[in-house]
C-alpha positions, 0 to 999 in steps of 0.5 A: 412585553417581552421578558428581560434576557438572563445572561449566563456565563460558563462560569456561572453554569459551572457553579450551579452545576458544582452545586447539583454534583455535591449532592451525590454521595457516591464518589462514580456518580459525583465524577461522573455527573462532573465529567458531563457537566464540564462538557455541557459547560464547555461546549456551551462557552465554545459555541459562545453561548450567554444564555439557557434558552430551548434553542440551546437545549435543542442544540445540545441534544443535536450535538450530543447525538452527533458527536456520540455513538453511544446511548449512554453517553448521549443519554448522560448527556441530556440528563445533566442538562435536564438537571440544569435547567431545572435547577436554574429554573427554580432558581429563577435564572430561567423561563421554567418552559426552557426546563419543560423543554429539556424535560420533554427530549426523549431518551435515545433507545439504547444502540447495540454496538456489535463488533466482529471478532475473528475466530482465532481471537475468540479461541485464545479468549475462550481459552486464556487462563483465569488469572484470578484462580491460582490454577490460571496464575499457574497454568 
């Protein structure tokens, strides 16, 4: 027998995440946990999404990866969404194999992002004053 669907609004994902968010104490990482959330929920409203199912969590991750070049980013990412899943899953909104799912994504490796600079703008780097010293203010 084929389990009845659990249909989920962006509303309701977006308490359940203001549920998870309050649990930091420390004001960055409630902001930032917040800012990946509203963009989870967001995206999962824009692409009309009713449900958490593994199709989503791979659709994510694959959306994640093409939208960003950093691996912080991506890797926030599919944290809040393992977060999620999780708890909708001991909430018992979810299949607890959608939150395994998420569980099992693996971590992007971190990317280097190496940018050039030319050698004018790394002498005038290397050789501005310290504006945190009153000599640099000075100078």
């Amino acid at each position: 027998m084929e389990k009845e669907k659990t249909l989920i609004t962006a509303d309701e994902l977006r308490l359940h995440a203001a549920e998870i968010v309050k649990r930091y104490r420390n004001r960055g990482t409630r902001d930032l946990y917040r800012t990946r959330f509203t963009q989870f929920c967001d995206w999962y409203e824009m692409e009309g999404y009713d449900e958490v199912t593994e199709g989503l969590v791979d659709d994510y991750a694959g959306y994640l990866d093409m939208c960003y070049e950093g691996s912080v980013t991506i890797n926030h990412g599919l944290l809040v969404m393992r977060k999620l899943t999780s708890k909708l899953a001991n909430d018992g909104l979810i299949d607890k194999g959608v939150a395994y799912h998420a569980i099992a994504i693996k971590q992007v490796p971190q990317r280097k992002i190496t940018t050039t600079v030319s050698d004018d703008v790394a002498k005038r780097l290397i050789n501005a004053p310290n504006t945190s010293t009153i000599k640099g203010v000075v100078s």
